[in-house]
C-alpha positions in Angstrom: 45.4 12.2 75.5 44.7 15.1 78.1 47.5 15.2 80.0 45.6 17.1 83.1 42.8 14.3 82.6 44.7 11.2 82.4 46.0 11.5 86.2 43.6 14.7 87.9 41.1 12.0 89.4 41.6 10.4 92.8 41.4 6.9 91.4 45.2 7.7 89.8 46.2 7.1 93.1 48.5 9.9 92.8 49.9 12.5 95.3 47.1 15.5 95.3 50.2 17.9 94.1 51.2 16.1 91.3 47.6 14.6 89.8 46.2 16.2 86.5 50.7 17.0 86.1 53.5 16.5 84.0 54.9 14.7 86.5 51.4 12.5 86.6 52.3 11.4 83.4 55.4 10.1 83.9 54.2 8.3 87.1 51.2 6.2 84.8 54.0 5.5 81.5 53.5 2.0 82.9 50.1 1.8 82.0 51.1 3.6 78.3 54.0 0.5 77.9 51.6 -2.2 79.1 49.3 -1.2 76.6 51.4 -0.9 73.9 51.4 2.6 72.8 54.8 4.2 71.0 53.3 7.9 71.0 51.4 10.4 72.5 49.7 12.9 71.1 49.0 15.4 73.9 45.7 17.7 73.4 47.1 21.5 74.1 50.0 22.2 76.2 50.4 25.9 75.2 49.9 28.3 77.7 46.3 28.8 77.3 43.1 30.3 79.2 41.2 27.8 81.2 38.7 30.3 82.3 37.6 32.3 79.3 33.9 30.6 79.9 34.3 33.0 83.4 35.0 36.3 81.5 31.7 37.4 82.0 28.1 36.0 83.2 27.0 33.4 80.3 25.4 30.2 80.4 28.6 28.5 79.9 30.2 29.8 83.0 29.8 27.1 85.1 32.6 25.5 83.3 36.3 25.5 82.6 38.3 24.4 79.3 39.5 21.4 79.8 41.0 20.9 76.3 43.1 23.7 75.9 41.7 25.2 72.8 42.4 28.8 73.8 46.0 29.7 73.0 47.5 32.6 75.2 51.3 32.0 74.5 53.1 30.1 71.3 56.2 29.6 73.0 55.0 28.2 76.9 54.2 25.0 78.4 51.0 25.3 80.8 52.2 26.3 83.6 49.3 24.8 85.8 50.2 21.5 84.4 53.3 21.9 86.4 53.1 20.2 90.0 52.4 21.5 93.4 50.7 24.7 92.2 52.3 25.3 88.8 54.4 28.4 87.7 56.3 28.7 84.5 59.8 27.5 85.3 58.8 24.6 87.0 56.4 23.9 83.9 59.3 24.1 81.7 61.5 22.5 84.1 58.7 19.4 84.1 57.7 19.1 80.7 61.3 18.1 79.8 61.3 15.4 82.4 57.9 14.0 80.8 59.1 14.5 77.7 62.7 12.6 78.2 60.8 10.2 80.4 58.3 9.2 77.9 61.2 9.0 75.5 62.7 6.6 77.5 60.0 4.3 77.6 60.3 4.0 73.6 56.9 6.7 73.3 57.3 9.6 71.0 55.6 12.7 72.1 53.3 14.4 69.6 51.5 18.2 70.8 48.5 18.9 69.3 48.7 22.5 67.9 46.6 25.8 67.2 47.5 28.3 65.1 44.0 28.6 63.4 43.1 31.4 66.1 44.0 32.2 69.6 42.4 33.5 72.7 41.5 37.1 72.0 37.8 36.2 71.3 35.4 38.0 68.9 34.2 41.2 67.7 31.1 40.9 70.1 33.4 40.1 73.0 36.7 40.9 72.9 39.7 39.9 75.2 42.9 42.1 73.6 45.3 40.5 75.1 48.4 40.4 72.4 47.7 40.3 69.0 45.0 42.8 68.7 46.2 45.4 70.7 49.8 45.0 68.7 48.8 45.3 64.8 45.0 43.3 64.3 45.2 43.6 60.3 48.5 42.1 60.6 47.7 38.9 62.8 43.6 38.5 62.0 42.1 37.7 59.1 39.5 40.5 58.8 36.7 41.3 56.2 37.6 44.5 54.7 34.6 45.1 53.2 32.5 44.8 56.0 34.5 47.8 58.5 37.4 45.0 59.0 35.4 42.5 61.6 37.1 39.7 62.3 36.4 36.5 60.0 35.7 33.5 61.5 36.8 30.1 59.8 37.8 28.5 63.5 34.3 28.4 65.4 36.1 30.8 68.0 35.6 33.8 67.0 38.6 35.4 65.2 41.2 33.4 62.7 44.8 33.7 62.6 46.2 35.5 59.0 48.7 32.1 58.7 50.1 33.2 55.3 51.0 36.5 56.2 55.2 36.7 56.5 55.0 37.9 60.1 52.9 35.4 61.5 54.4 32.6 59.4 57.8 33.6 61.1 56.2 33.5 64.4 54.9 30.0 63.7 57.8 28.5 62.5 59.9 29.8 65.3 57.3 28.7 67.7 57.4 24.8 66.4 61.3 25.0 65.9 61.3 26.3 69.7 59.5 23.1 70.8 61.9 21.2 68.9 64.9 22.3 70.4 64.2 22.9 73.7 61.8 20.5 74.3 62.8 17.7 71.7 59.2 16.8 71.0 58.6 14.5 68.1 56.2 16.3 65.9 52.6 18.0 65.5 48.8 17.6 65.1 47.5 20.9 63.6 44.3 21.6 65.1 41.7 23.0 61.5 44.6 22.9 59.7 42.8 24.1 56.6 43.1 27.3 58.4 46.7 27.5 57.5 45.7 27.3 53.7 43.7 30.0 53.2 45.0 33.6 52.5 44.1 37.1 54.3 40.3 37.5 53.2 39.8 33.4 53.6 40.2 32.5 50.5 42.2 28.6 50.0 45.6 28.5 48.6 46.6 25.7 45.9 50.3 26.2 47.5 49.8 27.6 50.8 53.6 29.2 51.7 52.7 28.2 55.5 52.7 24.8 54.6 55.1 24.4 52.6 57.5 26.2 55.2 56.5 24.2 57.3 57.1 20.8 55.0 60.7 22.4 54.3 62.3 23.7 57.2 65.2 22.0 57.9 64.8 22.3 62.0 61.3 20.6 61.5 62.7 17.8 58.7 62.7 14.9 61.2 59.4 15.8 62.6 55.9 14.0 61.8 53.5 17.0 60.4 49.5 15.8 60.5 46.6 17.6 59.7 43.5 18.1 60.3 42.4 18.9 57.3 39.0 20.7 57.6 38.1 23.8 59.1 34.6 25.7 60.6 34.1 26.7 57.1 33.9 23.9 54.9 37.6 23.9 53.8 37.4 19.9 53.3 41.2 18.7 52.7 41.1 15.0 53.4 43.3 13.0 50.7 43.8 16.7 49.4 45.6 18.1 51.9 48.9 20.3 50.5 51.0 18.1 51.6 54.9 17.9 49.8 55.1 14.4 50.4 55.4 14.8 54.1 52.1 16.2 55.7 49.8 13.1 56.8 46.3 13.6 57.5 43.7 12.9 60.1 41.4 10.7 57.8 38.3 11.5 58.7 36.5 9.7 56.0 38.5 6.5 57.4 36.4 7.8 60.7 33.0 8.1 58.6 33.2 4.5 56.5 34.5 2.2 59.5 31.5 3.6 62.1 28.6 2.8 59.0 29.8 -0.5 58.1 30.4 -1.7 61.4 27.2 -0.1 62.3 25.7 -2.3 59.4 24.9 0.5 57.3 23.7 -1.0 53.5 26.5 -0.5 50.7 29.2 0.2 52.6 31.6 -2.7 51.9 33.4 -1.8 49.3 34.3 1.4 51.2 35.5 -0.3 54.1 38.0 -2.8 52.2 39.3 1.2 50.5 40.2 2.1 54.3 41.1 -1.1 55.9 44.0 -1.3 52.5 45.4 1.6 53.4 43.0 4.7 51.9 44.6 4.5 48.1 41.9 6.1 46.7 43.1 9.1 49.1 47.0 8.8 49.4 48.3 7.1 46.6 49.8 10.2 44.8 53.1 11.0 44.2 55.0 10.1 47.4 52.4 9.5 49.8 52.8 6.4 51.7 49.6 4.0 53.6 51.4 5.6 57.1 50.3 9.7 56.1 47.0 8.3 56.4 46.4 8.6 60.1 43.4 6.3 60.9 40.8 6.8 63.9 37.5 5.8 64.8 37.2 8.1 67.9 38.9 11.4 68.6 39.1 13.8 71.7 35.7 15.6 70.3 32.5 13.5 69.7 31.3 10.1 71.1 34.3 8.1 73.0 34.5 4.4 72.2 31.8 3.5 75.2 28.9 6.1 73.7 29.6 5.7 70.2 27.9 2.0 71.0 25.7 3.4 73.5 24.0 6.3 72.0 22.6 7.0 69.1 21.5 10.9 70.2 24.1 14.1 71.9 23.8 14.5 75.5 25.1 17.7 75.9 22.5 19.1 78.3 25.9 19.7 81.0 27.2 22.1 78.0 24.8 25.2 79.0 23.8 25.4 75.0 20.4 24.2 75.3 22.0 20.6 72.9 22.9 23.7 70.4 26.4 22.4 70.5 28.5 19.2 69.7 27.8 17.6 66.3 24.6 15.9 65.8 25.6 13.2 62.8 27.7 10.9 65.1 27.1 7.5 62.7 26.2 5.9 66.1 24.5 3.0 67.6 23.1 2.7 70.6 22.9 -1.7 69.9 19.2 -1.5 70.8 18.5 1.2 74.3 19.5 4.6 74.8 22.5 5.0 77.3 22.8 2.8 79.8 20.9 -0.7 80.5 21.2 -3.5 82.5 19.8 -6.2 79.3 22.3 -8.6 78.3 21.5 -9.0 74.8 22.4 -4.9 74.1 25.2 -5.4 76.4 26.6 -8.1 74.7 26.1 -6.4 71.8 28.0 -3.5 72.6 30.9 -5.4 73.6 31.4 -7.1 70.3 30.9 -3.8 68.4 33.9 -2.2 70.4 36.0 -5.6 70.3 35.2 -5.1 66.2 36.2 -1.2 66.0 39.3 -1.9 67.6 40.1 -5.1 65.8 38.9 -3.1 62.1 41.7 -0.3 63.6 44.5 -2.7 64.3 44.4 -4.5 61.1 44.2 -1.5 58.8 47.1 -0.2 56.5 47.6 3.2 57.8 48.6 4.8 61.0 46.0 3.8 63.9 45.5 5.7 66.6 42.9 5.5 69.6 41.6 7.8 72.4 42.6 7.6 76.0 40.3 6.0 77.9 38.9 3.2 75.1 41.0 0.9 76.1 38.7 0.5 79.3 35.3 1.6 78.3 35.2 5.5 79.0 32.0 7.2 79.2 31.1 10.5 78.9 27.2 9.4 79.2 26.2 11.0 75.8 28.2 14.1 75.6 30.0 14.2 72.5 31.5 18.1 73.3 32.8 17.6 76.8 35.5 20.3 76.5 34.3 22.6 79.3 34.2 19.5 82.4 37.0 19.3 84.5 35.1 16.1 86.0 34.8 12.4 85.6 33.3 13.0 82.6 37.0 14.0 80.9 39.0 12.2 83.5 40.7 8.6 83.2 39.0 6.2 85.6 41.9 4.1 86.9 39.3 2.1 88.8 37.7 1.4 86.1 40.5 -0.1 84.1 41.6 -2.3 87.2 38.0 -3.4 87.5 38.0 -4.4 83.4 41.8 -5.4 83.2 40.4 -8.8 82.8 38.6 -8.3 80.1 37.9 -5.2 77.8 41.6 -3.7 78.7 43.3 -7.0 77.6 41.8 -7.3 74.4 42.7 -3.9 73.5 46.4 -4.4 74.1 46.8 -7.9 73.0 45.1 -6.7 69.8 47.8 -4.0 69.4 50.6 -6.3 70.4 49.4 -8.5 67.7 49.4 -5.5 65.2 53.5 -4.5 66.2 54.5 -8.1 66.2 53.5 -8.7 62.5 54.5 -6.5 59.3 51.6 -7.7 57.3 49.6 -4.8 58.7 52.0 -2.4 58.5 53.2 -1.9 54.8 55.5 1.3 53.6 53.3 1.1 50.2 50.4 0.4 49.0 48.8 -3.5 48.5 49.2 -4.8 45.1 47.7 -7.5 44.3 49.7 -10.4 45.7 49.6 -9.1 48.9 45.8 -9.5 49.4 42.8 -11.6 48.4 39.2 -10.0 48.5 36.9 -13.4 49.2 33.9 -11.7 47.8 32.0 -12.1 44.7 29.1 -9.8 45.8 30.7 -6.4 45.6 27.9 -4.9 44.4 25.3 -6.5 46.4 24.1 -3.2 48.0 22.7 -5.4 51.2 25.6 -7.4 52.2 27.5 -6.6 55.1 30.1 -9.5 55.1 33.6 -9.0 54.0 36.3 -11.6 54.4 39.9 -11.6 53.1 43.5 -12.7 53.4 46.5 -10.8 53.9 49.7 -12.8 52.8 52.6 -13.0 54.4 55.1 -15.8 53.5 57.4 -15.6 56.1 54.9 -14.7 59.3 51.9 -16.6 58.0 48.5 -15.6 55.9 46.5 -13.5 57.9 42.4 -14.1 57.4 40.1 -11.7 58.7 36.2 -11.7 58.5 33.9 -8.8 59.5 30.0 -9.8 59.9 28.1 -7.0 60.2 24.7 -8.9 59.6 22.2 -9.2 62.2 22.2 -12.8 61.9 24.9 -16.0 61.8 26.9 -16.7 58.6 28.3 -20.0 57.8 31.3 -18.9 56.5 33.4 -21.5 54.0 37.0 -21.0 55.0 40.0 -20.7 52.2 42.5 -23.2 51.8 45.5 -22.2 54.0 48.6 -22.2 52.6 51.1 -25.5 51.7 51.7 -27.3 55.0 50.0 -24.7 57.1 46.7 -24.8 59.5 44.6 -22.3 60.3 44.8 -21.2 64.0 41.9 -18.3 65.1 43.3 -15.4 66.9 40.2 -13.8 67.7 36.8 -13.8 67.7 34.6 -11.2 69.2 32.0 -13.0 70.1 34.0 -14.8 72.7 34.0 -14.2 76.0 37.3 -13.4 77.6 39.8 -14.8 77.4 39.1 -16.8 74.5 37.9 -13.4 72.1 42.3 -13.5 71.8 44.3 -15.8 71.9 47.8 -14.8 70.4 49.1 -18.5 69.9 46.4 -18.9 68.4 43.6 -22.1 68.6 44.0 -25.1 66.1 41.1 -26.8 64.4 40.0 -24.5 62.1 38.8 -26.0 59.2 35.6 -26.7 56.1 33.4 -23.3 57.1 33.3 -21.1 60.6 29.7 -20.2 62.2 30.2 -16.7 62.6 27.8 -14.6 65.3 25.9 -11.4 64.4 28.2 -7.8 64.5 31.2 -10.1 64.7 34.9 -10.2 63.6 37.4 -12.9 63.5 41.4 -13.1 62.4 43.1 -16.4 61.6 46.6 -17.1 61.3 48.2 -19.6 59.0 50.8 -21.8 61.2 
């Protein structure tokens, strides 16, 4: 989440001085509690430069960054998230308060981090504002056989020399700083496959960055996650260096979920690997299901809304003539392009985001979703939107009291049903007695049906069936177990409030009629 976005629009409802705030944050933890959400993970808080699109005439200087992506101080808290006209002390002074407030509520508080490069811009264009005017070969990564330019592994122009003893020591003093004073809970590295290359770019096997990082005694009680790819082609996922601790952003978790539920041909098998927890990935050494971090939308790219919607970028608003934003989404837009008023791609769309979340829920791993999902955000097609400091990045609270009925309560009764049983949440990986695969047609490279049970003797058999078919399936239902019924939870293709029902219905017997791009989850009572 955006902590600026989540309260900056008028619908928050908020004092003008303390929307898009710290202190906005704090005011809306009700919303975080009600939907059941036990961290944060806060795009950048670093002091960084919200107007580096304005250094000069371009055609992206209509805008302002919005995502934070621009680091001007390691050590700082924005100080224009602070209330009432900002400042530094009174940043610091409120970012505590959020922090110990969140903490309070029983939310951990997670800061998305870059160290892959910083503010001071290219070789074309550069902004000296620290770093390059102190010792460049020091800090940068540089070509040296090209009159030391600046390499660029980060999309932004210069890269950071990680590896390098100096910067490493300002790193590690910068997270332990965040630790102590601030007591945050831990850290997303932005392209963290920046931190494991060495001074000319080349990747380390045992990058001593990471392992610092893995080691330090300040930062042992801290979650560590990557993101383990870079801007030039440093692809880390399930290969990350990781010492046990480091989890991951698993972006092929991303990749296989969107195609099958998409009903993409031959993807079934790779969707029971991510739903189970990713063992093809994680199951080394100590690595646990939880390092694999699961998502099926992130701050950058479609949100929940478009990736339904749109099956082509919008970025028109960007200024890069569509140049920008990535143009492989593994979208559908259910039958129109953007928005329509026909019922049948409407109802369509709201079965394929009832399935994503339900396929997200029920997965081994570590789930997490973006802010704004949980009501239907829309960025109408732009899947880059980190310049707009609009409606287009910020949380529609009228929105989510106009859809509480519906969409919003799915979402959180889905999540409550996740946290209230351990069957979805195992410290190792699934053996076989703690799932059966109700599939003899593996290697049927058309089907898109995939049923199976996860047991639980104490809580109940879970069932879950995903139908991602364009047509009904009749689908024969296993016995339950001895002196137990089946009672459905949810189906997507029900309207609210019967698409959950967390008591669960009775009657479920002999085979279930299931509707196209569907999902359902039985419990055994």
């Amino acid at each position: 989440m955006n902590v600026r976005a989540y309260t900056a629009d008028e619908s928050s409802g908020l004092d003008p001085d303390i929307r898009g705030s710290y202190l906005g944050v704090i005011q809306k933890i009700p919303h975080l509690r009600e939907l059941g959400i036990n961290a944060v993970e806060l795009l950048p808080v670093f002091e960084f430069d919200e107007f580096e699109f304005q250094r000069r005439p371009n055609p992206r200087d209509h805008m302002i960054n919005t995502w934070g992506y621009s680091t001007i101080n390691f050590f700082a808290p924005m100080s224009r998230y602070a209330s009432a006209g900002g400042g530094p002390l009174k940043a610091s002074q409120e970012f505590k308060q959020m922090v110990k407030a969140l903490h309070g509520a029983g939310i951990e508080v997670i800061l998305d981090v870059v160290y892959n490069h910083t503010n001071e811009a290219d070789d074309a264009n550069p902004y000296t504002t620290s770093f390059r005017g102190v010792d460049n070969k020091v800090y940068y990564m540089l070509d040296v056989n090209n009159n030391g330019q600046l390499l660029n592994y980060t999309g932004c122009g210069n890269t950071l020399n990680c590896n390098h003893p100096v910067v490493m020591e300002l790193i590690l003093d910068s997270l332990r700083h965040w630790v102590t004073e601030y007591h945050v809970d831990g850290f997303r590295f932005d392209l963290a496959s920046v931190l494991c290359r060495g001074a000319d770019g080349t990747p380390l096997d045992a990058p001593p960055l990471i392992r610092a990082i893995a080691k330090d005694a300040i930062l042992s009680r801290c979650k560590i996650i990557s993101e383990p790819w870079d801007c030039g082609g440093l692809y880390l996922v399930g290969r990350f260096p990781n010492w046990d601790r480091w989890a991951e952003w698993n972006g092929k978790y991303r990749d296989d979920l969107r195609r099958f539920i998409k009903g993409d041909s031959g993807m079934k098998g790779s969707f029971a690997t991510r739903v189970s927890g990713s063992a093809d990935l994680y199951k080394v050494n100590k690595r646990k299901p939880y390092h694999s971090v699961n998502f099926i939308i992130a701050h950058d790219g479609f949100t929940l809304y478009d990736l339904v919607s749109y099956n082509f970028k919008h970025n028109d608003a960007n200024g890069e003539g569509g140049n920008d934003g990535n143009n492989d989404n593994l979208s559908w837009n259910c039958g129109h392009e953007g928005e329509t008023d026909d019922s049948t791609v409407k109802a369509i769309r709201s079965r394929q985001m009832k399935n994503f979340h339900l396929a997200l829920m029920i997965s081994q791993g570590t789930p997490m979703m973006l802010m704004g999902d949980e009501y239907g955000h829309t960025r109408h097609g732009n899947n880059n939107s980190y310049g707009h400091d609009t409606a287009l990045n910020h949380f529609q609270w009228g929105l989510l009291k106009a859809r509480n009925n519906n969409r919003f309560r799915f979402f959180k009764e889905v999540i409550k049903f996740r946290q209230a049983h351990r069957v979805f949440g195992h410290d190792t990986f699934l053996e076989k007695h703690d799932v059966t695969w109700h599939e003899d047609n593996w290697y049927n490279y058309e089907s898109k049906f995939l049923a199976f049970t996860f047991h639980d003797n104490s809580e109940g058999d879970i069932y879950l069936a995903f139908n991602a078919h364009d047509y009904f399936i009749k689908v024969p239902m296993p016995a339950p177990p001895v002196k137990r019924k089946w009672f459905r939870v949810v189906d997507t293709n029900l309207e609210s409030p019967n698409d959950i029902v967390p008591d669960g219905v009775p009657g479920i017997a002999g085979t279930y009629n299931m509707a196209p791009f569907s999902s359902i989850l039985l419990q055994a009572k």
